[in-house]
N, CA, C, O and CB atoms as a CASP TS submission, in Angstrom:
PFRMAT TS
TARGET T0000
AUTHOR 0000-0000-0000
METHOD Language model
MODEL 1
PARENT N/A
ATOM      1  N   UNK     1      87.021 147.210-116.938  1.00  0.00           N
ATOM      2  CA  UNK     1      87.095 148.393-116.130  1.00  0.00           C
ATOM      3  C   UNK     1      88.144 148.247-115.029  1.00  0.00           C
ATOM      4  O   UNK     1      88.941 149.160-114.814  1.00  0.00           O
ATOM      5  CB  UNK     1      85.743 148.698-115.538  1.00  0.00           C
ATOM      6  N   UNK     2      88.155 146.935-114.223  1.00  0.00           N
ATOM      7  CA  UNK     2      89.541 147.114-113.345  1.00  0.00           C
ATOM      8  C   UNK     2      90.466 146.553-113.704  1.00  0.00           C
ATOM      9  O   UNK     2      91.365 146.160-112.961  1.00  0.00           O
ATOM     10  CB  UNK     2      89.578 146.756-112.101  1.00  0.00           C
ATOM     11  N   UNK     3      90.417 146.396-115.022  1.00  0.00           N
ATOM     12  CA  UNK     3      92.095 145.750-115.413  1.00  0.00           C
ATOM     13  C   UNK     3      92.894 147.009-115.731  1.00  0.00           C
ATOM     14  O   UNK     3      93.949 146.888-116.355  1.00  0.00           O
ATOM     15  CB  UNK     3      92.209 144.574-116.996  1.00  0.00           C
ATOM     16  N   UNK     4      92.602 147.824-115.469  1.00  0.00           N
ATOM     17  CA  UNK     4      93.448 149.109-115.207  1.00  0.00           C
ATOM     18  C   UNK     4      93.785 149.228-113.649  1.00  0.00           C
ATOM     19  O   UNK     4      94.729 150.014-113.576  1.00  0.00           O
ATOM     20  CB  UNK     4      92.598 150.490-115.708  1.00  0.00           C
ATOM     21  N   UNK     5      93.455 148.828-112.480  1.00  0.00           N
ATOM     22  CA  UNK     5      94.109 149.059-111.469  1.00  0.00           C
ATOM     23  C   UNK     5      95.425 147.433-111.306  1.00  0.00           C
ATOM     24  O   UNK     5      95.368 146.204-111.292  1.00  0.00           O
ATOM     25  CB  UNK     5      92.789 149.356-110.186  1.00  0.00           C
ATOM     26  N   UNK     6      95.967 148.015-111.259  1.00  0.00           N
ATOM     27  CA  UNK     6      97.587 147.037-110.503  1.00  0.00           C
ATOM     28  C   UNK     6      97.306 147.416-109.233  1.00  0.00           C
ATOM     29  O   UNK     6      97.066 148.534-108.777  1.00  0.00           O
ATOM     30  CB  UNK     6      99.549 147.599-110.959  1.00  0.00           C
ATOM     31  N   UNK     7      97.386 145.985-108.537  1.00  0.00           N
ATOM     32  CA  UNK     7      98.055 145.755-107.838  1.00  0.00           C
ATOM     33  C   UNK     7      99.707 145.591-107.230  1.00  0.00           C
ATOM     34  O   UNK     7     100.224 144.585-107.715  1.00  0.00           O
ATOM     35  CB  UNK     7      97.557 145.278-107.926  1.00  0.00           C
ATOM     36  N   UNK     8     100.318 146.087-106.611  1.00  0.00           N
ATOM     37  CA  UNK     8     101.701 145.554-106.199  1.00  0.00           C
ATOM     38  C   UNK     8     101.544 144.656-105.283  1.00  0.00           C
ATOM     39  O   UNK     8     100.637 144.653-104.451  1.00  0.00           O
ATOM     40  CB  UNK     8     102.640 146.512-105.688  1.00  0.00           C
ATOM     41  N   UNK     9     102.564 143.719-105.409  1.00  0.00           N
ATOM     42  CA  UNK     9     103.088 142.988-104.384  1.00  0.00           C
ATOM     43  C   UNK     9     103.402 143.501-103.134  1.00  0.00           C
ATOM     44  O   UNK     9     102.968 142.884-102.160  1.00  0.00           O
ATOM     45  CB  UNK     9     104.055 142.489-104.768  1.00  0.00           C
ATOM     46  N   UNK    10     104.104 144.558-102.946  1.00  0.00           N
ATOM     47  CA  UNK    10     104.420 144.802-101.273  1.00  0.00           C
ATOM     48  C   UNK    10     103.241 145.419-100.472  1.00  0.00           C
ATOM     49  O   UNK    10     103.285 145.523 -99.247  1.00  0.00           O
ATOM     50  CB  UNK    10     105.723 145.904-101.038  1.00  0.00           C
ATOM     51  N   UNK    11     101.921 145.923-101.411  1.00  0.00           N
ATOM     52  CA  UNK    11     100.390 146.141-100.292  1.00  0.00           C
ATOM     53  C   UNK    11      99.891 145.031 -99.824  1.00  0.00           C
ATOM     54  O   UNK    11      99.245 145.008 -98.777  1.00  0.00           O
ATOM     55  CB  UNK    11      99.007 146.772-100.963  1.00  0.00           C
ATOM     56  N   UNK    12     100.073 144.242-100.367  1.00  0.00           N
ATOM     57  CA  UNK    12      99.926 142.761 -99.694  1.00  0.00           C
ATOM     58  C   UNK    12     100.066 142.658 -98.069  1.00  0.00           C
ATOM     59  O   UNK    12      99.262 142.272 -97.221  1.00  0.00           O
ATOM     60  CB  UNK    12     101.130 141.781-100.321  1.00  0.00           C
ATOM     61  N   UNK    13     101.416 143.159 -97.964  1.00  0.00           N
ATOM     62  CA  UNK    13     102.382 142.957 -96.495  1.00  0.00           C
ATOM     63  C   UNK    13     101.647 143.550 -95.378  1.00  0.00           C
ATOM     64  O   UNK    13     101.721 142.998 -94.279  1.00  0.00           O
ATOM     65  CB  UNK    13     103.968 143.779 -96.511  1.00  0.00           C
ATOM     66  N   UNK    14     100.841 144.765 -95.550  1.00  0.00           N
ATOM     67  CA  UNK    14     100.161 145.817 -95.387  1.00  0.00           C
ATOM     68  C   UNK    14      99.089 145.162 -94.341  1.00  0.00           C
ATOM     69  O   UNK    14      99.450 145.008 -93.174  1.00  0.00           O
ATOM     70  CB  UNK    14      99.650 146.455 -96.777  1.00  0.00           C
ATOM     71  N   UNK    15      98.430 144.967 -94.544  1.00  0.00           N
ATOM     72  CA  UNK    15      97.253 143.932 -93.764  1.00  0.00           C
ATOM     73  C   UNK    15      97.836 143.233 -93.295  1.00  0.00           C
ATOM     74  O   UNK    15      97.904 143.642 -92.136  1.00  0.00           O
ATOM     75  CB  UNK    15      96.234 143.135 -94.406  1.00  0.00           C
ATOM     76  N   UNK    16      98.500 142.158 -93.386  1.00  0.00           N
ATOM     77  CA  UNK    16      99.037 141.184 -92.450  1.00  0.00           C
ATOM     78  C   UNK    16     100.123 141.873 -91.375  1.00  0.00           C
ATOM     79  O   UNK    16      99.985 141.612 -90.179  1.00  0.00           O
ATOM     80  CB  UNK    16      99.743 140.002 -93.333  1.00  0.00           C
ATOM     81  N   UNK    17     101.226 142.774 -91.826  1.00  0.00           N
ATOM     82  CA  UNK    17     101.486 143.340 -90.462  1.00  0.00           C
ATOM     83  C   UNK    17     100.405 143.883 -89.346  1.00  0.00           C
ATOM     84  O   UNK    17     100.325 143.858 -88.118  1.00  0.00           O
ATOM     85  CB  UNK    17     102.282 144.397 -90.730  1.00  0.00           C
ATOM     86  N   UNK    18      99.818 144.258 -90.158  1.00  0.00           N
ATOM     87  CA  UNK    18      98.621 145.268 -89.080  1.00  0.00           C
ATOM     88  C   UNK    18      97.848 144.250 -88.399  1.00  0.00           C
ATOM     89  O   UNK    18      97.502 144.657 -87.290  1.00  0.00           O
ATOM     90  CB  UNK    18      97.319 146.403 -90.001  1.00  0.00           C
ATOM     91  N   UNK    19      97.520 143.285 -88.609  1.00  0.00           N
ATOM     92  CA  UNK    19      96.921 141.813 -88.229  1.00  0.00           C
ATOM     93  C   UNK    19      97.744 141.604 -86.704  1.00  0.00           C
ATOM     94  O   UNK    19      97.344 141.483 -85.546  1.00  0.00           O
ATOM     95  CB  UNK    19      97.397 140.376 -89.617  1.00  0.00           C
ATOM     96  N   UNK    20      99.108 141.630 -87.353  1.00  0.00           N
ATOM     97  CA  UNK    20     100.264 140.702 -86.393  1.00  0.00           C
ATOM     98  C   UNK    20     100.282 142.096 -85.264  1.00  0.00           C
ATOM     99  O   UNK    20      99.988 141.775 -84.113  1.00  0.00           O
ATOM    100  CB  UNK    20     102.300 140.172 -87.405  1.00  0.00           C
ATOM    101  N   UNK    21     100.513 143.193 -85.426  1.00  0.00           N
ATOM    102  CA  UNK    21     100.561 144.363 -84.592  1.00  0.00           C
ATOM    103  C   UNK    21      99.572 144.041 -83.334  1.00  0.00           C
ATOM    104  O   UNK    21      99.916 143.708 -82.200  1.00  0.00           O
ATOM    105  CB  UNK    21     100.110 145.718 -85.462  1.00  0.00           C
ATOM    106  N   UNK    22      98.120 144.248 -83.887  1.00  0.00           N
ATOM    107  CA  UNK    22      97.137 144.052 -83.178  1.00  0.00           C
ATOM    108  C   UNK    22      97.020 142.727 -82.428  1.00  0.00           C
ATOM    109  O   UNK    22      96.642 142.829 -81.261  1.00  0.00           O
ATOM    110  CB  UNK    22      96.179 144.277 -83.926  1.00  0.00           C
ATOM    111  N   UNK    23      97.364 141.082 -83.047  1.00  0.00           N
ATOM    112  CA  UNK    23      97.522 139.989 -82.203  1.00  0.00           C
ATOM    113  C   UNK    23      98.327 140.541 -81.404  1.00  0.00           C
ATOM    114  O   UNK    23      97.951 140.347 -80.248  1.00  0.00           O
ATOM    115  CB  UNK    23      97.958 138.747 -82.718  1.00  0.00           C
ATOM    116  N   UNK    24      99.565 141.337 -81.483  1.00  0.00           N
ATOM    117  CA  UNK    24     100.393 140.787 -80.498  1.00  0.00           C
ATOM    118  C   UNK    24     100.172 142.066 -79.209  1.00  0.00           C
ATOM    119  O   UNK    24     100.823 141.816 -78.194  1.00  0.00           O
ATOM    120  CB  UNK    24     102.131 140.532 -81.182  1.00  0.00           C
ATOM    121  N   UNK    25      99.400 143.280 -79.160  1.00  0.00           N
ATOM    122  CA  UNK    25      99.089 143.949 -78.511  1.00  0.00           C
ATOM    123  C   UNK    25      97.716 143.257 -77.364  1.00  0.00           C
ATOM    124  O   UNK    25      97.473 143.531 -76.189  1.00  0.00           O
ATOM    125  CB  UNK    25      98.945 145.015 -79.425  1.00  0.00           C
ATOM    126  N   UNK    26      97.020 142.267 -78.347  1.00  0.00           N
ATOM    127  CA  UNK    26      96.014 141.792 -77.656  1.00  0.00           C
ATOM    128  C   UNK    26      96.286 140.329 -76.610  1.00  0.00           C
ATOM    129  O   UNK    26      95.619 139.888 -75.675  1.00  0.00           O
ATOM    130  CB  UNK    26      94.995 141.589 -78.763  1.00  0.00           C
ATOM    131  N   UNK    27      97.482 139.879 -77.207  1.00  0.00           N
ATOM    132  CA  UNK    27      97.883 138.861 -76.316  1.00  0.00           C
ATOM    133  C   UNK    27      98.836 139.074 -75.293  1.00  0.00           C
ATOM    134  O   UNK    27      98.978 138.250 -74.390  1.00  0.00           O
ATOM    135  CB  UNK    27      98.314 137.914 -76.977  1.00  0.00           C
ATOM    136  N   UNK    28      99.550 140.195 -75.367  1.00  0.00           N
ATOM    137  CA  UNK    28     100.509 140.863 -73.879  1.00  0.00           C
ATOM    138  C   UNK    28      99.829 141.151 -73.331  1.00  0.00           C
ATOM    139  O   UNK    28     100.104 140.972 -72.144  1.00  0.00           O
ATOM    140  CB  UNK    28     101.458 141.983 -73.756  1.00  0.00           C
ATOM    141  N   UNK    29      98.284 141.872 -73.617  1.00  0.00           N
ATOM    142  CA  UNK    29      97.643 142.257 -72.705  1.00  0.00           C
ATOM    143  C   UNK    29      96.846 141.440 -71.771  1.00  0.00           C
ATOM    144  O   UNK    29      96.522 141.617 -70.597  1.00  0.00           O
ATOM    145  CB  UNK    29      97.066 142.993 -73.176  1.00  0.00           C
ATOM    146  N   UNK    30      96.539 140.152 -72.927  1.00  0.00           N
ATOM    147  CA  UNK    30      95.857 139.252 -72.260  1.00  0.00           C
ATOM    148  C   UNK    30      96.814 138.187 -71.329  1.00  0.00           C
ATOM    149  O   UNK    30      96.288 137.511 -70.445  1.00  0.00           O
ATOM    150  CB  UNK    30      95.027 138.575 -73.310  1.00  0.00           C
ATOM    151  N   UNK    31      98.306 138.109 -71.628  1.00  0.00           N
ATOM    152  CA  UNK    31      99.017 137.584 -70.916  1.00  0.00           C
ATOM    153  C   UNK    31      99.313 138.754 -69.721  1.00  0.00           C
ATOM    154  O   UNK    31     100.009 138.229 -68.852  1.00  0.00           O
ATOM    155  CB  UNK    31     100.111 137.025 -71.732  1.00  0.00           C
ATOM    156  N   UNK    32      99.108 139.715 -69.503  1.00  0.00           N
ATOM    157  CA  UNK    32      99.616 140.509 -68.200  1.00  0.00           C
ATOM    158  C   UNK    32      98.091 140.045 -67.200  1.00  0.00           C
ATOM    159  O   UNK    32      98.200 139.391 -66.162  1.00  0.00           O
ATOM    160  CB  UNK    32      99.914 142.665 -68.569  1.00  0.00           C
ATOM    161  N   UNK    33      97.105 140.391 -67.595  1.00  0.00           N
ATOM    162  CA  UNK    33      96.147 140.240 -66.855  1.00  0.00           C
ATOM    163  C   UNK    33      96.059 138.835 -66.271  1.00  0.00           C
ATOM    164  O   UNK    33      95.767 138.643 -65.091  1.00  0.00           O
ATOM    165  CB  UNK    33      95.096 140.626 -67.526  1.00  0.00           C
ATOM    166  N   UNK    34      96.407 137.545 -67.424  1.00  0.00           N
ATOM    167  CA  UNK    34      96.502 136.257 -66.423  1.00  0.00           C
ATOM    168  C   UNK    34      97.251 136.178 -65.076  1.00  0.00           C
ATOM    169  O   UNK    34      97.039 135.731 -63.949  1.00  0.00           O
ATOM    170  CB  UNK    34      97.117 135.205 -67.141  1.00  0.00           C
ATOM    171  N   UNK    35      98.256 136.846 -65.753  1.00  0.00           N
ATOM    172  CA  UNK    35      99.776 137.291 -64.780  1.00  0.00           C
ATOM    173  C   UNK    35      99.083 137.467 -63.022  1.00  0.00           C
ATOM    174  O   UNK    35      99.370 136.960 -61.938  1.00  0.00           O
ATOM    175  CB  UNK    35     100.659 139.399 -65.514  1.00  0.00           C
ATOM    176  N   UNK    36      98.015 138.506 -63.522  1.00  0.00           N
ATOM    177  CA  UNK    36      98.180 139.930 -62.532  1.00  0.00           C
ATOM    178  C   UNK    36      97.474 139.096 -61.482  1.00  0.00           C
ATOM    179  O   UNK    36      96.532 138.306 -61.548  1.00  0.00           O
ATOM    180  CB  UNK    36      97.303 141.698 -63.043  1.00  0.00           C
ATOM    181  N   UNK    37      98.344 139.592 -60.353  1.00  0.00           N
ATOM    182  CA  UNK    37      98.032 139.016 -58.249  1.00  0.00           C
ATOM    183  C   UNK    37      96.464 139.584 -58.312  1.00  0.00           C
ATOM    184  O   UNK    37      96.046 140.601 -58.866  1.00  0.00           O
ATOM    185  CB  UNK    37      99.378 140.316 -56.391  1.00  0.00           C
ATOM    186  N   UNK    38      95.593 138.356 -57.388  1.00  0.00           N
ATOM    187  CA  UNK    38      94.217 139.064 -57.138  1.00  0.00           C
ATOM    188  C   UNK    38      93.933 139.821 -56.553  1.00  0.00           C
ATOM    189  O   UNK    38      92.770 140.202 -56.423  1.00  0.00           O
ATOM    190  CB  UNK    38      93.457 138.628 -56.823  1.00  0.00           C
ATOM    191  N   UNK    39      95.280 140.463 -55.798  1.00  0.00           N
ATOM    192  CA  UNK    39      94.899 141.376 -54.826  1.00  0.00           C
ATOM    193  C   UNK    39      94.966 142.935 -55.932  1.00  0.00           C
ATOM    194  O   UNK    39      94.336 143.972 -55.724  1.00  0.00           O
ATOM    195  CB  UNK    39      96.118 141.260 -53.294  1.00  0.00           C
ATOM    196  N   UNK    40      95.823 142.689 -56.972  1.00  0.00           N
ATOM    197  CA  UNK    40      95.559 143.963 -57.796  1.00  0.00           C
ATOM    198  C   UNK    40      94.332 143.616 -58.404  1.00  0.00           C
ATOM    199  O   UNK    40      93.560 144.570 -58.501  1.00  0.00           O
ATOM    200  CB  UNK    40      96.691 144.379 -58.901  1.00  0.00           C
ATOM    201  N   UNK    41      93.875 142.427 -58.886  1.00  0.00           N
ATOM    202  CA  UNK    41      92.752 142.295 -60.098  1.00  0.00           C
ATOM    203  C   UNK    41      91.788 143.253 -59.376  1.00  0.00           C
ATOM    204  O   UNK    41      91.266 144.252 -59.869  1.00  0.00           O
ATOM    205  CB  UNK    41      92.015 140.548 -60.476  1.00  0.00           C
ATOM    206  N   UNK    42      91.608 142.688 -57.879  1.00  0.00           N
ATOM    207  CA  UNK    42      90.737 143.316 -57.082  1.00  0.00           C
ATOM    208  C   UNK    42      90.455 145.293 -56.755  1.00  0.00           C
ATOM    209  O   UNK    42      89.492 145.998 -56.452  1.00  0.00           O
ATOM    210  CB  UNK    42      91.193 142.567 -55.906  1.00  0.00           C
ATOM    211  N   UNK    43      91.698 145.476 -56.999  1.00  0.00           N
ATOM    212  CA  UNK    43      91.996 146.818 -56.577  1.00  0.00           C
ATOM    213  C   UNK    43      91.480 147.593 -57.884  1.00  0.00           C
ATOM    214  O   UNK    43      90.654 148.506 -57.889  1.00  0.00           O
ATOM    215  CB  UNK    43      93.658 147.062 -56.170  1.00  0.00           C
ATOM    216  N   UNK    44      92.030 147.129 -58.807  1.00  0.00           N
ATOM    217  CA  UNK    44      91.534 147.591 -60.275  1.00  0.00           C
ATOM    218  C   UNK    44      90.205 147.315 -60.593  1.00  0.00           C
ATOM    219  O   UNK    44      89.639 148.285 -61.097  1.00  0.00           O
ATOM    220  CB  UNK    44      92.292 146.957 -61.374  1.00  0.00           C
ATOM    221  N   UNK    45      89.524 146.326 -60.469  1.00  0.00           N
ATOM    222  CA  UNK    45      87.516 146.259 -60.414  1.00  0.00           C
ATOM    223  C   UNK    45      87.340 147.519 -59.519  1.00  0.00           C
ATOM    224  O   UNK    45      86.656 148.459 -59.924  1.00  0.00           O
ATOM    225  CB  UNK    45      86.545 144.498 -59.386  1.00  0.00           C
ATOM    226  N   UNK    46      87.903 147.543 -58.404  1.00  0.00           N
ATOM    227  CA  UNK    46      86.896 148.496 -57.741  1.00  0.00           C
ATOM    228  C   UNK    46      87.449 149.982 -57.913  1.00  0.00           C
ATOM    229  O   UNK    46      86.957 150.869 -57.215  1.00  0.00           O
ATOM    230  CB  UNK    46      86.695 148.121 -56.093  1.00  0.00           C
ATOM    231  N   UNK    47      88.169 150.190 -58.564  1.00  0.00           N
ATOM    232  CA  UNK    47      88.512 151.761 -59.386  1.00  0.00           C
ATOM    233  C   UNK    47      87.636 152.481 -59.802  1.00  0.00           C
ATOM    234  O   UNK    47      87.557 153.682 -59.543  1.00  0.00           O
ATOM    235  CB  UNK    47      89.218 151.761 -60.574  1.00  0.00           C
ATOM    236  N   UNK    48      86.681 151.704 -60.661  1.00  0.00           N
ATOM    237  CA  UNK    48      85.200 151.900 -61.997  1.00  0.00           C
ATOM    238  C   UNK    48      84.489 152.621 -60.288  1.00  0.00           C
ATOM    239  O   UNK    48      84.253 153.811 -60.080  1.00  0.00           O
ATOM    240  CB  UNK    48      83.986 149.593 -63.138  1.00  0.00           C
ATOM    241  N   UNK    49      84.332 151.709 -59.508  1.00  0.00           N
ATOM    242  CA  UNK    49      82.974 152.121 -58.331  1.00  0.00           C
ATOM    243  C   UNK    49      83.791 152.848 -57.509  1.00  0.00           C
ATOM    244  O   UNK    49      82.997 153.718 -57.151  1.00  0.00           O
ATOM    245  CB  UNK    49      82.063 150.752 -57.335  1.00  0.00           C
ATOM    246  N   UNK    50      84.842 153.104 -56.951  1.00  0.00           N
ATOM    247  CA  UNK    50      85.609 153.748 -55.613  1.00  0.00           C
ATOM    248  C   UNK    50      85.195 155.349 -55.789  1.00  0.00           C
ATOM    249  O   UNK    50      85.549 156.092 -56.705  1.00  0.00           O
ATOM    250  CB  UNK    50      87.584 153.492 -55.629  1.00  0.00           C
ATOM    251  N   UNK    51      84.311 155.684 -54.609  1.00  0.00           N
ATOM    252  CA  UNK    51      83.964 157.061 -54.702  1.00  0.00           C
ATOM    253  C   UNK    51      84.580 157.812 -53.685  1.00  0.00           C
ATOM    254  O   UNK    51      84.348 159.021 -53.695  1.00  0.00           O
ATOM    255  CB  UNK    51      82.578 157.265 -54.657  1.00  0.00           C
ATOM    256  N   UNK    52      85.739 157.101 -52.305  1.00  0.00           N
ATOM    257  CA  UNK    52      86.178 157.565 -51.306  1.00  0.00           C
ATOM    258  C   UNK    52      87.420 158.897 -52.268  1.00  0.00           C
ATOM    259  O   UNK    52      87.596 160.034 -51.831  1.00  0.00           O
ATOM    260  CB  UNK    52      86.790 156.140 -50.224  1.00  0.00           C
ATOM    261  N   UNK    53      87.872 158.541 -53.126  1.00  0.00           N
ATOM    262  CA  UNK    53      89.016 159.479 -53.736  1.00  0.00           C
ATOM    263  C   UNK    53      88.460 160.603 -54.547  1.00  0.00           C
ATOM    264  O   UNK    53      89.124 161.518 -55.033  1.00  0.00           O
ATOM    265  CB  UNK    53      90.010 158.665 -54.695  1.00  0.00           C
ATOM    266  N   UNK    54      87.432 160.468 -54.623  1.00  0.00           N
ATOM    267  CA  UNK    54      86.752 161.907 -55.215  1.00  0.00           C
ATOM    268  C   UNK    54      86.893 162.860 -54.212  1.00  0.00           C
ATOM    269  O   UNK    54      86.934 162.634 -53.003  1.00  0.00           O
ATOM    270  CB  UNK    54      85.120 161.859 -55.597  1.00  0.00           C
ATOM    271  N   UNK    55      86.986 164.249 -54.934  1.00  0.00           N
ATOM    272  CA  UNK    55      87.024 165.350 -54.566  1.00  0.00           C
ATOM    273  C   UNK    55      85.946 165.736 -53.932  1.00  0.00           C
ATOM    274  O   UNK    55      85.211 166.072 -54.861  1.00  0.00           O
ATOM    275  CB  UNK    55      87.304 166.013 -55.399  1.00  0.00           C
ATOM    276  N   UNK    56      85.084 165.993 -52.476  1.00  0.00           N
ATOM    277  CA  UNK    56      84.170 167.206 -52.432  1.00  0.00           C
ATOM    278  C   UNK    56      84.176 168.459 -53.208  1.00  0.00           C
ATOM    279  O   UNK    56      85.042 169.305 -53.431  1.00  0.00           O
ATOM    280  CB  UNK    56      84.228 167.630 -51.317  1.00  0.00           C
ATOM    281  N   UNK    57      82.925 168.316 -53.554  1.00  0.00           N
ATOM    282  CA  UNK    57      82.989 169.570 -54.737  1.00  0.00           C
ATOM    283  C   UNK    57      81.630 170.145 -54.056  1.00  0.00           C
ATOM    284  O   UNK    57      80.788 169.353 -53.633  1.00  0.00           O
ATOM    285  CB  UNK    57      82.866 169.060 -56.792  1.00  0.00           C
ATOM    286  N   UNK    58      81.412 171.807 -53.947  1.00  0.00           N
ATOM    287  CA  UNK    58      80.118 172.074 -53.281  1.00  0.00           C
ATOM    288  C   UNK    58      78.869 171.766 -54.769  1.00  0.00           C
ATOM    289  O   UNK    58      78.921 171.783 -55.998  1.00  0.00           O
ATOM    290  CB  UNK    58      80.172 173.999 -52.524  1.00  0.00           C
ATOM    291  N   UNK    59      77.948 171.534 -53.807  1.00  0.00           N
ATOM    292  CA  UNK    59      76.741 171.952 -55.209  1.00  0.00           C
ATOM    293  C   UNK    59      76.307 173.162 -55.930  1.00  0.00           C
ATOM    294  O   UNK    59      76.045 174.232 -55.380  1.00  0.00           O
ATOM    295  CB  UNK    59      75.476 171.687 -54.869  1.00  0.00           C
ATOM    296  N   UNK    60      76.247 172.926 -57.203  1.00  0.00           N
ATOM    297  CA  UNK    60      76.100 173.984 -57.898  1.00  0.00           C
ATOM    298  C   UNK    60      74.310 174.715 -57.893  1.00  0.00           C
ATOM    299  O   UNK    60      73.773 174.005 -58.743  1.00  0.00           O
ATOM    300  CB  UNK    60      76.686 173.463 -59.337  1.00  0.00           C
ATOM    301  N   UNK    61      73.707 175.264 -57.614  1.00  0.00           N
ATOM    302  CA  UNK    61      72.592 175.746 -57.849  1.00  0.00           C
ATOM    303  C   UNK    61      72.184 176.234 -59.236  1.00  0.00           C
ATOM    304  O   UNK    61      71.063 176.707 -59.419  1.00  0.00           O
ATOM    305  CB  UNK    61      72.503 176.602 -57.030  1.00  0.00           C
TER
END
């Protein structure tokens, strides 16, 4: 039954670029963050919690 599907040689390539894409997106990223001054690491943690830059907004009833 699957000796009717062929394979080619160049889907092969297919997965392993996409492999190498993703390593190398995950290791710039992980090399910028080693990089990054604590005074940004710091600034960037407290982004998620910083509620002083929100907008007053009235309450809705």
């Amino acid at each position: 039954m699957f000796k009717r599907i062929t394979h080619e040689d160049w889907a092969a390539i297919i997965p392993i670029l996409s492999f190498a894409c993703l390593f190398t997106v995950f290791l710039l990223t992980t090399l910028r963050a080693l990089r990054m001054k604590p005074e940004e690491r710091d600034r960037l943690a407290a982004l998620a919690n910083d509620t002083t830059q929100l907008p007053q907004t009235p309450d809705h009833e």
